[in-house]
C-alpha positions as CSV (number, residue, x, y, z in Angstrom):
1,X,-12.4,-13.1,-14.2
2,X,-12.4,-17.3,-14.8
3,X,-14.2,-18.8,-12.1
4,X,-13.2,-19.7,-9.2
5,X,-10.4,-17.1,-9.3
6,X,-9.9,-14.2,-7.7
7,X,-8.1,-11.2,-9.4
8,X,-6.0,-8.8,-7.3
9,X,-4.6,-5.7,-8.9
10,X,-1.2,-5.3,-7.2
11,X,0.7,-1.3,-8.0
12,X,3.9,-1.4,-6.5
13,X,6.2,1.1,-6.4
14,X,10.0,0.9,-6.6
15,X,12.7,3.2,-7.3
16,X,16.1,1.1,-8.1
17,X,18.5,3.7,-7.7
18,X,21.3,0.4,-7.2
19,X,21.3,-3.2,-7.6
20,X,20.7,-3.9,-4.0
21,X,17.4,-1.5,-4.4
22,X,16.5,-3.1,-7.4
23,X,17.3,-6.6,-5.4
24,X,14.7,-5.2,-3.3
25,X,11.9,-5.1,-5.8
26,X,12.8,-8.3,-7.3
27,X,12.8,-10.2,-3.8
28,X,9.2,-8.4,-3.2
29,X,8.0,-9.9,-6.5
30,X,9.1,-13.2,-5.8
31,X,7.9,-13.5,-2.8
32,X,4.3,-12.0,-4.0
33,X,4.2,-14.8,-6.4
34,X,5.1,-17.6,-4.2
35,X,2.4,-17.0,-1.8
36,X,-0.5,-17.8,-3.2
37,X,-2.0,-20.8,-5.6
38,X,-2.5,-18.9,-9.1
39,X,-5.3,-21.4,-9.7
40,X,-6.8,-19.6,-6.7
41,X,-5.1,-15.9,-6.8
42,X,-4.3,-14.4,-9.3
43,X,-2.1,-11.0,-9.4
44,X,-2.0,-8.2,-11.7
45,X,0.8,-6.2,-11.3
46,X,2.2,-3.2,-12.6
47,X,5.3,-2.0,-11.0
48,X,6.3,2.0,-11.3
49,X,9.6,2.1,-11.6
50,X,11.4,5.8,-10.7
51,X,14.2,5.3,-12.1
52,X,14.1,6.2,-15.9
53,X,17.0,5.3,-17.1
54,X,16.5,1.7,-16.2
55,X,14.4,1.5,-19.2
56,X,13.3,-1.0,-20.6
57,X,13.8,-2.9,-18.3
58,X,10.7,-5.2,-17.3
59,X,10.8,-6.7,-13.7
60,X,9.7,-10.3,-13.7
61,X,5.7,-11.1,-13.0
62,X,4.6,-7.6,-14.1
63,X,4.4,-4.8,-16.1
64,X,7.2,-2.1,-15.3
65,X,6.1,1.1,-16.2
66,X,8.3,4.6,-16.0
67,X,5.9,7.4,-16.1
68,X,6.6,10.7,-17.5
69,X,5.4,12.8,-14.5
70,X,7.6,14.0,-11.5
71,X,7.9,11.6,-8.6
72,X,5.2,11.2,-6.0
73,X,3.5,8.7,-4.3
74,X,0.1,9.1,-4.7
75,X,0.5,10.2,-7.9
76,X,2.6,7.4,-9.4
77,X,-0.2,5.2,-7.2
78,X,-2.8,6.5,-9.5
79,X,-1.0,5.6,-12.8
80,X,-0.6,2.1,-11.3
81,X,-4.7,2.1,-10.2
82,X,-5.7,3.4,-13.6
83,X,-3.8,0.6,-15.6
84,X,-5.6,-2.1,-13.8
85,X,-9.7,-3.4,-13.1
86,X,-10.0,-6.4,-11.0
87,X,-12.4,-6.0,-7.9
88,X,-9.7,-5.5,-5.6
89,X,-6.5,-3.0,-5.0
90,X,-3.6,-3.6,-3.4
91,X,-1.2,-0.5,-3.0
92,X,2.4,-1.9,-1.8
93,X,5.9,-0.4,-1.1
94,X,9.0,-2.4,-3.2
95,X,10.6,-3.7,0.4
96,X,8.0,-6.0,1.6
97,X,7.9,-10.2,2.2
98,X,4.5,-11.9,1.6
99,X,4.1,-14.5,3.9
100,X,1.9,-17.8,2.5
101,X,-1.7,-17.6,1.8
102,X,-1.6,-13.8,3.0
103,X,-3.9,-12.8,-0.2
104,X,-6.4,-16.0,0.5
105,X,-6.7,-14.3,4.4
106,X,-7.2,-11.0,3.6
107,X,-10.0,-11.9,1.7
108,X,-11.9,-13.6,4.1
109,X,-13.5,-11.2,6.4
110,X,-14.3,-9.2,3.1
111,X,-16.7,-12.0,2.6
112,X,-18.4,-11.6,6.1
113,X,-18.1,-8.4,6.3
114,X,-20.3,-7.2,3.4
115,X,-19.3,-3.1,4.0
116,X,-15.6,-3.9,4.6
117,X,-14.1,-1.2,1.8
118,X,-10.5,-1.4,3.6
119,X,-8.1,-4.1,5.0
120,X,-4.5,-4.1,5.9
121,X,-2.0,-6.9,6.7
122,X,0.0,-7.6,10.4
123,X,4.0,-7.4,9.8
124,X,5.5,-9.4,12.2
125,X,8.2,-7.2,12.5
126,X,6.6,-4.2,13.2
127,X,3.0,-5.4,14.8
128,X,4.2,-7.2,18.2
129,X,6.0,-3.8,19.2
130,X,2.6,-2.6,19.8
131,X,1.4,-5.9,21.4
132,X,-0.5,-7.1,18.3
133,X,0.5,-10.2,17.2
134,X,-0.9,-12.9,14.4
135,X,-3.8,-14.9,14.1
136,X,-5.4,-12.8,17.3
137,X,-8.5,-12.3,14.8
138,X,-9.5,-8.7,13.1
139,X,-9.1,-5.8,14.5
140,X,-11.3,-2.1,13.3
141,X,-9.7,1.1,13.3
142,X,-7.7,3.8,11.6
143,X,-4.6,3.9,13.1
144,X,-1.6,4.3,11.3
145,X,1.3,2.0,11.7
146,X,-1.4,0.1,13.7
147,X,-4.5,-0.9,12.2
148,X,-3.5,1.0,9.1
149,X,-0.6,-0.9,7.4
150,X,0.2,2.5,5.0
151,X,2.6,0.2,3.5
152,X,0.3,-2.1,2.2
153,X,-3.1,-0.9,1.6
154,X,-5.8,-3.2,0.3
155,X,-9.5,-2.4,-0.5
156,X,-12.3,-3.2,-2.8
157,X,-12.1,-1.0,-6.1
158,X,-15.5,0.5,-5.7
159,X,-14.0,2.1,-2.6
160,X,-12.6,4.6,-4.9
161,X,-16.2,5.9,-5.8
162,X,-16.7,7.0,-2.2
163,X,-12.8,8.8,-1.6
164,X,-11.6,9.4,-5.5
165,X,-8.5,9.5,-6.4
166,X,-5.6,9.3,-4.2
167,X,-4.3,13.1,-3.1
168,X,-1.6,14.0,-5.5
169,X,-0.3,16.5,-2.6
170,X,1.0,13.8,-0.8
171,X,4.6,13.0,-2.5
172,X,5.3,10.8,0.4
173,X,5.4,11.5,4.1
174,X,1.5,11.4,5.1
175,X,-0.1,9.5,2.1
176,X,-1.1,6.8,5.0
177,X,-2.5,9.7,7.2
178,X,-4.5,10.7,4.7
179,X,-6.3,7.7,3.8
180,X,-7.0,6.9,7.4
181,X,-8.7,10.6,8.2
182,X,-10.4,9.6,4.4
183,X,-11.7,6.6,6.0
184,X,-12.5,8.2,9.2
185,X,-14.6,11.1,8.3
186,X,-16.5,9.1,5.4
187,X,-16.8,6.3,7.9
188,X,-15.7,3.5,5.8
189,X,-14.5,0.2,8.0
190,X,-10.9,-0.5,7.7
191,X,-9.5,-4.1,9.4
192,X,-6.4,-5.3,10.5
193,X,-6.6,-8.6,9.1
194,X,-3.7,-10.7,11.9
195,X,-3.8,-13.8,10.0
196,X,-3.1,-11.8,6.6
197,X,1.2,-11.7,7.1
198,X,3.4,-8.9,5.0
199,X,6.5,-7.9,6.3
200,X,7.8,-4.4,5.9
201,X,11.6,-4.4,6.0
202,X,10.8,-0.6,6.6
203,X,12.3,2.2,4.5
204,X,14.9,0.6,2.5
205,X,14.8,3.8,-0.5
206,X,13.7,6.6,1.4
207,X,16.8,5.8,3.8
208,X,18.8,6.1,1.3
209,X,18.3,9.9,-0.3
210,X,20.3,12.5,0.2
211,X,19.5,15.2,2.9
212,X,17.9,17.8,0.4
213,X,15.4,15.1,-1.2
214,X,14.8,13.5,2.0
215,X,13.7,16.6,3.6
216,X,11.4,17.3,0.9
217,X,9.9,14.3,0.8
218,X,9.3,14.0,4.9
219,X,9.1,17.6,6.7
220,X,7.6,19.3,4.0
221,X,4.9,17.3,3.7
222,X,4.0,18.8,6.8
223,X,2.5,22.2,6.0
224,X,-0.2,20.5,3.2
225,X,-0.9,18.2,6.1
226,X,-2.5,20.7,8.4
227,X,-4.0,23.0,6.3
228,X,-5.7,19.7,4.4
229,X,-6.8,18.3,7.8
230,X,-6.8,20.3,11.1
231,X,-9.7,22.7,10.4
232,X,-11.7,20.0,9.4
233,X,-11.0,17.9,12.4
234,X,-10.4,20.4,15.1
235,X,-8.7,20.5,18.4
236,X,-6.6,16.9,18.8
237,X,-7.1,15.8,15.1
238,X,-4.0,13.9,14.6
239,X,-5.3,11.8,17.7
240,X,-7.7,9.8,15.2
């Protein structure tokens, strides 16, 4: 790391089944790589790439990488992790908008907060449904789709020595859940960071499968779910 420069390992996954979806990814990128000063921030990113016969293609800003194991999300998260070493993480879906300076505010209470592991960003899409809107401060929990942005996940990389790697299990549906009950029962702090701004235009691939693969990505997710999670919780588990 140079001084005075912060390194943040981006993974970002994408799956450009047409040129809108690959439109997708690309408009992500550049938005990533507008929003910060890269005298300041600087992003590492690898982008995994399902679609194998796009190959080689490289997207712009990154490295594009088309792994040779089936699809899932937490697995094709770990390739992504285990390419990269800068202090912090940041896991993304491909249909997202980085607002200005969102990288230089997420930061911030990480620097107060000494045994902050976790941090998400506010969409302002999504967020003021619930009644949280921006710049209203940080707020702890392990909510998700609340406090818990599953679609962008930030947290310091030595994190990973307390949870390991990401579940493999989880293909899709219930990766987020996951990480929050992680961070729940191992009681690691997790903030919604309100000044921190990344839209999530909100499943732009998965919308897009047909009925067979979107079933198995979604409802069957279900069954790993429980057995994973309710004995260990008890009555009203999917309440935390």
């Amino acid at each position: 790391m140079e001084s005075g420069i912060t390194e943040i390992d981006i993974v970002i996954l994408s799956f450009a089944q047409t040129e809108e979806l690959k439109q997708v990814t690309m408009n992500c990128l550049a938005s990533l790589m507008a929003s910060e000063d890269p005298e300041l921030i600087k992003f590492n990113i690898i982008i995994v790439e399902s679609r194998k016969d796009l190959a080689p293609f490289q997207y712009e800003y990154g490295q594009t990488v088309y792994a040779d194991q089936p699809f899932g999300y937490n697995r094709y998260m770990n390739i992504g992790i285990s390419m990269t070493s800068a202090p912090y993480v940041c896991l993304c879906n491909n249909d997202l908008f980085f607002h200005k300076h969102w990288a230089t505010e997420i930061l911030k209470p990480f620097k107060v907060h000494e045994d902050l592991y976790s941090a998400s960003p506010l969409c302002t899409i999504h967020h003021p449904k619930f009644g949280i809107l921006p710049n209203i401060g940080v707020l702890q929990g392990n909510r998700v789709r609340l406090e818990v942005s599953g679609w962008c996940l930030f947290f310091k990389r030595s994190m990973l020595n307390l949870i390991g790697q990401l579940d493999e299990n989880f293909t899709f549906l219930h990766a987020s859940h996951d990480y929050m009950h992680l961070l729940w029962v191992l009681d690691i702090k997790h903030f919604l960071v309100t000044s921190s701004l990344v839209d999530h235009l909100d499943h732009t691939t998965i919308n897009r499968q047909e009925p067979g693969r979107y079933d198995e990505l979604t409802s069957r997710q279900r069954t790993y779910y429980e057995k994973k999670w309710a004995h260990r919780l008890g009555h009203n588990w999917e309440a935390i």
